[in-house]
Each structure stands twice: as C-alpha cells, then as structure tokens.
C-alpha positions in Angstrom: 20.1 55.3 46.9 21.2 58.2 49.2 20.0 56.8 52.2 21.7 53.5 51.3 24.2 52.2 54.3 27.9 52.6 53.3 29.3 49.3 53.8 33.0 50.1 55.5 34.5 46.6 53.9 33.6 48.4 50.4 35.0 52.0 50.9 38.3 52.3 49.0 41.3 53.4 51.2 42.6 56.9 51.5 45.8 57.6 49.1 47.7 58.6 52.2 47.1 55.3 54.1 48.4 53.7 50.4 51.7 56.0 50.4 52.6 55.3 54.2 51.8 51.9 53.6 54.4 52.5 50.5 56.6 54.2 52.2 57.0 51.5 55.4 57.5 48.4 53.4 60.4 50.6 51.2 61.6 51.0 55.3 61.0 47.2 55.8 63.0 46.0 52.7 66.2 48.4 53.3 65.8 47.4 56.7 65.9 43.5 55.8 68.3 43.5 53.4 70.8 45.5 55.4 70.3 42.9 58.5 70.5 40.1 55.2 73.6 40.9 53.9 75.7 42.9 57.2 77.9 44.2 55.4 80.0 48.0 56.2 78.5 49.2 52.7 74.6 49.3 53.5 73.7 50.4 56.9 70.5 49.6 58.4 67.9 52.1 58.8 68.4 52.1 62.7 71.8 52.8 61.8 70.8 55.6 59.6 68.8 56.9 62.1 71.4 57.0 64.4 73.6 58.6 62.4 70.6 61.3 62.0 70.5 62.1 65.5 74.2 62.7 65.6 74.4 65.1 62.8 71.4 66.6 64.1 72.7 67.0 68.0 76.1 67.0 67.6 77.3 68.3 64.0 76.0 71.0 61.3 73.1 68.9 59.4 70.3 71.9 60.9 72.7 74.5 59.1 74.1 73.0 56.2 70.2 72.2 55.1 69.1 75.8 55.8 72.1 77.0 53.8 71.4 74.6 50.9 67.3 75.7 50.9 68.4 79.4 51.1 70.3 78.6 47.8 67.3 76.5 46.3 64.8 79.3 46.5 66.7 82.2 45.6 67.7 80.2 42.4 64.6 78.7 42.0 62.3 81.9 42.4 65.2 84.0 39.5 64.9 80.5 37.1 61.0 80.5 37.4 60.6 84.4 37.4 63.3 84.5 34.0 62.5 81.3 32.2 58.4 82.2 32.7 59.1 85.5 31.1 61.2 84.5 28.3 59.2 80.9 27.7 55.8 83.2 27.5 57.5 85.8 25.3 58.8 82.7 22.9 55.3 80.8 22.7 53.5 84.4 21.9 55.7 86.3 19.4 56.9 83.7 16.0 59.6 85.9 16.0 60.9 86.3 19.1 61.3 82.6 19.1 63.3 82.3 15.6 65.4 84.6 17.7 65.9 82.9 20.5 65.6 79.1 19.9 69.2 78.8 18.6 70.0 79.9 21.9 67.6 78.4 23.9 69.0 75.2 21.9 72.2 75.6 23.1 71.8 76.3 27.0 69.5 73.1 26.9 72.6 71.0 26.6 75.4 72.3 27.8 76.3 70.0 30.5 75.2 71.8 34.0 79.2 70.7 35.0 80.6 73.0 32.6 78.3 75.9 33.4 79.2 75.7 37.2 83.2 75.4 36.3 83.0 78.5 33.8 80.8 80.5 36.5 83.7 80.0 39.1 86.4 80.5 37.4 85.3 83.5 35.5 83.2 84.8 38.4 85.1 83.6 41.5 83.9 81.3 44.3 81.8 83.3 45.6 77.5 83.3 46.3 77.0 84.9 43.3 78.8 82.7 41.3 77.3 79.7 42.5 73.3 81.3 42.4 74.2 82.2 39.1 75.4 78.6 37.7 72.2 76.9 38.8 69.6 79.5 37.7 71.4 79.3 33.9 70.9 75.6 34.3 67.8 75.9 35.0 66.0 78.4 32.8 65.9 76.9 29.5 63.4 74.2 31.1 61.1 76.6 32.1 61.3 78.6 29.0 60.8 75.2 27.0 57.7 74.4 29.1 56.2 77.7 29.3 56.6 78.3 25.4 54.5 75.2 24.9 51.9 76.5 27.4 51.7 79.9 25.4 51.4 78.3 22.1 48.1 76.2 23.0 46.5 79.3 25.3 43.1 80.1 23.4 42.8 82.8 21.1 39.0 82.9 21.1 39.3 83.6 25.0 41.4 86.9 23.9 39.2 87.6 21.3 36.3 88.3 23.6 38.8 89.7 26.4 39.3 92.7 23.7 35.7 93.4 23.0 35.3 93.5 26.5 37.6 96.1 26.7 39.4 94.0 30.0 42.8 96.0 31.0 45.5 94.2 30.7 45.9 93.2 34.3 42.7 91.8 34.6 43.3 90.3 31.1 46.3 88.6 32.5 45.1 87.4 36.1 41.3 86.1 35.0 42.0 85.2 31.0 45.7 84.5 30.0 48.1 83.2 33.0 45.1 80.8 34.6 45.4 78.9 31.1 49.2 78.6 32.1 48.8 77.4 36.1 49.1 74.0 34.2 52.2 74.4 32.9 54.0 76.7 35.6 53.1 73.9 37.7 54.9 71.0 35.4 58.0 73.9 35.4 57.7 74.1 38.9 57.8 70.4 39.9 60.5 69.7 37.1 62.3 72.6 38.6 62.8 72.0 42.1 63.9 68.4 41.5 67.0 69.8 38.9 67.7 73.1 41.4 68.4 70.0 44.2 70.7 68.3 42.6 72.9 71.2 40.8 73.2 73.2 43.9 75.0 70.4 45.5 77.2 69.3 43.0 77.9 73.8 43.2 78.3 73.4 46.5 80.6 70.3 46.5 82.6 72.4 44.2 83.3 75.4 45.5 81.1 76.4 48.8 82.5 75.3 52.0 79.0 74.6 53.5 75.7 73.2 52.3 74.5 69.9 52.2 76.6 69.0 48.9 79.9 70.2 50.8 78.8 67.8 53.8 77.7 64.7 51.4 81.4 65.7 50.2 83.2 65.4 53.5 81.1 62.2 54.3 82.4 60.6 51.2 85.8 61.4 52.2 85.4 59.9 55.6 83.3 56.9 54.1 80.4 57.6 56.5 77.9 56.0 54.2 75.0 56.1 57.3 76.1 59.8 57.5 75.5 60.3 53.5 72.0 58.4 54.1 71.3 60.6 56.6 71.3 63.6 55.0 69.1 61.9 52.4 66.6 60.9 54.6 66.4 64.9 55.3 66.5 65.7 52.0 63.6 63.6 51.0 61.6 64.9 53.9 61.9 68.6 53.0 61.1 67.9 49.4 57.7 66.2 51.0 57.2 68.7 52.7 57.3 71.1 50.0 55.1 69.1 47.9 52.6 69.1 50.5 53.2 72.6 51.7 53.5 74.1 48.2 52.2 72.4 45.4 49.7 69.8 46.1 47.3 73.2 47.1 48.5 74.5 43.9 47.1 71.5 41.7 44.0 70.8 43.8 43.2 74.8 42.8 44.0 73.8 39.3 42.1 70.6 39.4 38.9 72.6 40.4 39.1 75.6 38.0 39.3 72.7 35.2 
C-alpha cells in the first residue's frame, strides 16, 4: 500500500555505496598483498600514494596529464566528428559502403604501432603528426559502430517525417540522430578507452612530454610506485569523465527510450 512503512533493513543499497565498497576492498587486497609479499616489485598503496604527492609537489605529473588530455580531446572530438560522418554515410547509402568497406577493412587492422611509426617518419615529430596517428586509429571504430546504428534507424519514422514536410534540421535533431544517441554513446565509450592508450604509446615515441613520455622515463629509472602513480591519476580522470560526461548522456538516453 502507499502508506505502507518502508522497512530500512529491506531497502536495497545505492550502486555508489556498492562501487566504493568495490573500489576499497580492490585498495585492501593491493594493500595486503604488497605488505604479504614486501618485495621492491609491488609497492603498497601508501607507497603509491607517496609517490603521488611527490610527482604532484615536486615533479611534472599536473602538466604532463594536462598535456596528455589536451591530446585526448582534440583527437577524440576529429575521430568522433570523422568516423560519425563517414559510419552514417556507410549504414545509409549501399553504395557508398561497397566503396568504402575495402578500406574501412583495412584501417581496422593495421596495427595502431605501424600507423604511429609511418605518421612520424613521413610527417615528422611533430603535434600534428602525433594527433594525426591516433585519430586514424581511431576512426574506423566509430565508422563500424555508427554504420550499424544507421542501418537499423527506422524507415517508417522517415516516412512520416516527409509527409510532414519536417526540414532537414528538424528532421535530423527530433527524428534521425536521437535513434543514433545509442550508438554514439557505445563509440564514445569504446573511443576514449582506445584514444588513452594510443596517445601514450605516441607520446612514448616521439613527444618529450605527456604522461606516456613520463610512464617512459619511470620505466627507465624503475620507479614502479612512480608508474602506479600516474595510474592512480589516470583512472581518476577517466571517472571523472564518466561521471562528468557520459553517465548524463545515458540517463538522457535511458529516459527518451
């Protein structure tokens, strides 16, 4: 009944209590295990953090980060904008795709390595270069995803659009690209994690800052609680992101379901 008492031992618990709860036991176990087996190898997470308040106070973790996101966006926002456009274009025109799939075939697996060598050598090591190497890497995902998405939008829906005599902006924005949102968030999510990791191995290649040219210099040096470190930061910003960025995105898409 609606006026029935809640009993509080009954109520399930909140996800985020579940993930922190997660999230200190994984803290816990590295913890343990570090104190378990002592040895130069695995630091503690005390010794992590440590090692996090250095880098933070005393050496270039603040910068290196900020130069490493500054990369991220700028190649995520050309992959997304590029691989959206042609994806779209491939899933809505049969033969714009028997066109392009050969291709699209072939950027899917070249290895990401050989892409970032061939953009510096025949490029330079420069910014552009190294933008350049992860955005190629990157777009044939989107395309792949976004081609699907345009293949199962609803013709009926367009149907009526026409007879309604929408313009094609409102056409896009109310009818077509909300039947997408799914899939440019799947793109999106899948995106971000792959832009992470090439722009550091292109920055441990040929940039002399970024996070990936620090992890590289740690290595050298063996700071293992260093290289933790700046994973610990790493995580956090891609949390934070999630939060920031998509979670608001998929709770819009959950309600417009």
């Amino acid at each position: 009944m609606a006026n029935e008492a809640v009993n509080p031992h009954t109520m399930p618990i909140a996800p985020v209590y579940i993930k922190l709860g997660v999230f200190a036991l994984l803290m816990a176990v590295w913890q343990g295990f570090a104190m378990l087996l002592d040895v130069p190898d695995l630091p503690s997470l005390t010794q992590t953090l440590q090692a996090l308040y250095y880098h933070t106070h005393e050496g270039d973790l603040i910068n290196n980060v900020l130069i490493t996101l500054a990369r991220v966006l700028i190649s995520f926002i050309l992959a997304m904008l590029i691989g959206s456009i042609f994806g779209i274009a491939m899933g809505s025109k049969a033969w714009f795709n028997n066109i392009s799939e050969s291709l699209l075939i072939i950027l899917l697996n070249i290895p990401a390595l050989v892409v970032i060598i061939l953009s510096y050598i025949w490029i330079g090591l420069v910014e552009a270069a190294a933008i350049l190497a992860v955005v190629i890497n990157k777009v044939p995902t989107v395309a792949v995803m976004l081609r699907e998405g345009a293949r199962t939008t609803d013709t009926k829906l367009a149907q009526v659009a026409k007879v309604y005599q929408l313009s094609w902006y409102r056409f896009m924005r109310a009818v077509y690209l909300p039947q997408l949102y799914p899939f440019f968030l799947a793109a999106a999510r899948n995106g971000l994690s792959l832009i992470w990791k090439i722009v550091l191995v292109v920055e441990l290649l040929g940039r002399s800052d970024g996070v990936g040219f620090a992890l590289y210099s740690m290595f050298q040096f063996f700071d293992i609680a260093g290289i933790l470190a700046y994973t610990m930061v790493f995580i956090a910003v891609v949390f934070v992101i999630e939060l920031v960025c998509f979670k608001p995105f998929d709770l819009r898409i959950q309600r417009g379901r």
